[in-house]
Structure formats: C-alpha cells, structure tokens
N, C-alpha and C positions, 0 to 999 in steps of 0.2 A: 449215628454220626460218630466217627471213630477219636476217641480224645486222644489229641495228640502230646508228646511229652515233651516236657523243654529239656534237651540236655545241658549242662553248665560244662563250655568247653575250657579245660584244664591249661593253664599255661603250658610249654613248650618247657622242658628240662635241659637246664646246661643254657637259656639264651634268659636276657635278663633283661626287664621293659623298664625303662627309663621314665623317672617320672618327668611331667612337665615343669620347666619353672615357672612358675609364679611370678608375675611383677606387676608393677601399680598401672592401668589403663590409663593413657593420659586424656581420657574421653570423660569418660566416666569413675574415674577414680578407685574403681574396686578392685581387688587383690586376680589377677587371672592368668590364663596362661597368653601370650602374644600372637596374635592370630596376625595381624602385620605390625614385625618388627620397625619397620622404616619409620609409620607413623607411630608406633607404641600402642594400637588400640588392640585390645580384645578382639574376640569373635564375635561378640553380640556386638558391638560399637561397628565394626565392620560392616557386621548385616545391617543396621540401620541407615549407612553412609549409602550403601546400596540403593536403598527402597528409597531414601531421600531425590538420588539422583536418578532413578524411573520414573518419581512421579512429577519430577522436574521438568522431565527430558516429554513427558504426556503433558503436562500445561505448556510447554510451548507450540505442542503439534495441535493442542486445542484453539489454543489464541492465535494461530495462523491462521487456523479455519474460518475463526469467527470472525475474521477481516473478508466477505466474500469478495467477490471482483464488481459486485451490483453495490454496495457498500463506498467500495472506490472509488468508481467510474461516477458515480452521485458528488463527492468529493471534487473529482480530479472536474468535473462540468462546474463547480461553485468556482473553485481556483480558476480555474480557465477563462471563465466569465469575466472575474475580476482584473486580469491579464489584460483580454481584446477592449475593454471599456479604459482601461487606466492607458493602456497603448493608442486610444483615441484622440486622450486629451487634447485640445490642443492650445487652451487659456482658461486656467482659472479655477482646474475643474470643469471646465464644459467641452461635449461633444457633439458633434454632427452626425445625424442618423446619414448612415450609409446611402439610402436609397429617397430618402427626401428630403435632404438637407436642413431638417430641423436641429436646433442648438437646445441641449438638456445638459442637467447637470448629469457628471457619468454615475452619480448611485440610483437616478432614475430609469436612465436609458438601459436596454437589455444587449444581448447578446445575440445579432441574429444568427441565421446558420444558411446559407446557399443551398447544399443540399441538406436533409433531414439529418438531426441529430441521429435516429435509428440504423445508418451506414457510419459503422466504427470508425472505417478506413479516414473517415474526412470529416469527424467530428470532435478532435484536434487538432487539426489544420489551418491554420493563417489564413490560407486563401480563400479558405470558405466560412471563415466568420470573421463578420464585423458591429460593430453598434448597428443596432438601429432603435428607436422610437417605440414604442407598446403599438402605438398605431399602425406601424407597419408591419412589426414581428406578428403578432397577435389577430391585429385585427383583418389584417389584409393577406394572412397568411403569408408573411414575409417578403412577400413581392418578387419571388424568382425571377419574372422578367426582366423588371427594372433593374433587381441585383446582378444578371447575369450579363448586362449590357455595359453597368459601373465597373464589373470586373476587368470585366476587357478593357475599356478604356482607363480602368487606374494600372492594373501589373500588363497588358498588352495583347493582343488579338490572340486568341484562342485559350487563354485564363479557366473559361466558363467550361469550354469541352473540356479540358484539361482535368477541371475540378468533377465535371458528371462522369467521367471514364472512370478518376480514383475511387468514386463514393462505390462504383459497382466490385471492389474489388475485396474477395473477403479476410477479414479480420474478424480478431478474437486477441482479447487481453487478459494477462496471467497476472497474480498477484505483484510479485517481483517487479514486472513492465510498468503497471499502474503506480506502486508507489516508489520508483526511479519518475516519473513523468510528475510526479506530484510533487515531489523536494525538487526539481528543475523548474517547475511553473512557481512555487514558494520563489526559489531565486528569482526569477523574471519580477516578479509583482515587488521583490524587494528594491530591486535596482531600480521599476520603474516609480515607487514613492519616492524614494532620493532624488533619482532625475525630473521630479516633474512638481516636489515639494507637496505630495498630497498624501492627509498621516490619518484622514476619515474615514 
C-alpha cells in the first residue's frame, strides 16, 4: 500500500488572508468569530439552534402520529354520545328512549345508532342516533324496525331510506377532519349544558 504524503499548501504571494474578528457570542458567551451576525451567535451556537429546531420539527411529526384516527374516532363516539343524550333532555335530566318510550336519567340511557356504528358515513349523523334504553340498544339489538318506523314518523316519510342509502356510502376520516368534529361537538355539549342547566 503506497504511503501517501501530505503536502502543506503554501499561501499565495502578494494576496494577504484576513484574519477573523473575534467577538463575544451572545449565546454562549465565548470569544469567536460570528457565524450569524444578525443574532451575534458563533458557529458552534448556530449548529446547535439547528439540531434544536430538527429535533423539534421530528417531535411534532411524532405526536401527530401518535393521535391515530382509531384513537379519535373512540373520542369523537364519547362526545358524540354525550351530544344526542343531553340533546334528549327534555325535564330534569331525563330522557325518553327513542323506540320505547321509557323515561331514564340521560347518564344512564345510551346512544342508539339506526344503522351500525361500523358505516362512518352515518355514525355522526342526527338522524341516525338517538337515546335509547340498554334494553333496547343492547338487548334487543337496537330495534331497527321500531327505530326505522319512529324515524319516519318523527323527521317525515322516507327518513329511514334516506339514512340506509347514506350508511352505504363510503367514508374514511383523517386526523385533521376528526379533531375539527371534535372541538365542534365540545361546543354543541357546551351550549347544550347552559341551555338545559345540566353541569353532571
């Protein structure tokens, strides 16, 4: 293996290198030369301000992450919940199950759903959820019939087709979408404690 030589290359005759000035970093306070004037820092203070705002700029693209949309949408169904039940009230704290007219308090009564939660498209929708009873969400499997017969006759003939054509329709929600839906349902449930005086 052939050693190689360092040569020491010789300044340039007749042209004259300037040295750097020196002045105090206002970072770090050591004697150096100004690698940005504007703020007064060094080159090392610099490089640091750098790697600071990378690894800044990587913890926020992490903690976007770590919000998934299965995360949200868990979220956005609690709010929600608490929305179509407090939107029930109608004295006192108490509701009427949609489909069997049983009177509960609304932190007992659930949230039914017309079509299955598992169709995005209609699983924030008004129309297809109302209170109902454990007995009828649960036990009776929500009682589609009865619910899709109540619909029509509460918002008016054809409600219930209306609501089975949107549930087939597909959706998908993005971080962004979910937590815009989220701070909009937080308002709804705030206005409706003021309007309905219920602070439980």
């Amino acid at each position: 293996m052939p050693i190689r030589k360092v040569v020491k290359k010789e300044p340039v005759k007749g042209i004259a290198v300037k040295p750097l000035k020196e002045e105090i970093c206002s970072e770090c306070g050591k004697k150096r030369p100004y690698s940005n004037k504007t703020k007064k820092l060094c080159a090392v203070c610099v490089r640091k301000s750098q790697i600071i705002k990378v690894k800044e700029k990587k913890a926020k693209v992490r903690q976007k992450k770590a919000i998934s949309t299965s995360v949200l949408i868990k979220k956005m169904d609690a709010l929600y919940s608490v929305y179509i039940r407090l939107k029930g009230i109608e004295k006192d704290g108490y509701v009427k199950c949609f489909t069997c007219d049983r009177v509960e308090y609304w932190r007992k009564i659930q949230n039914g759903h017309f079509q299955s939660r598992r169709f995005l498209s209609t699983r924030f929708y008004d129309f297809n959820c109302a209170p109902q009873c454990y007995a009828c969400n649960v036990g009776l499997s929500g009682m589609q019939y009865e619910y899709g017969i109540r619909l029509d006759k509460k918002y008016g003939a054809g409600t219930a087709d209306h609501v089975v054509q949107l549930s087939k329709d597909f959706c998908k929600f993005n971080s962004d979408e979910l937590l815009k839906m989220i701070d909009e349902t937080e308002q709804k449930i705030q206005f409706l404690r003021k309007l309905k005086d219920i602070w439980d």
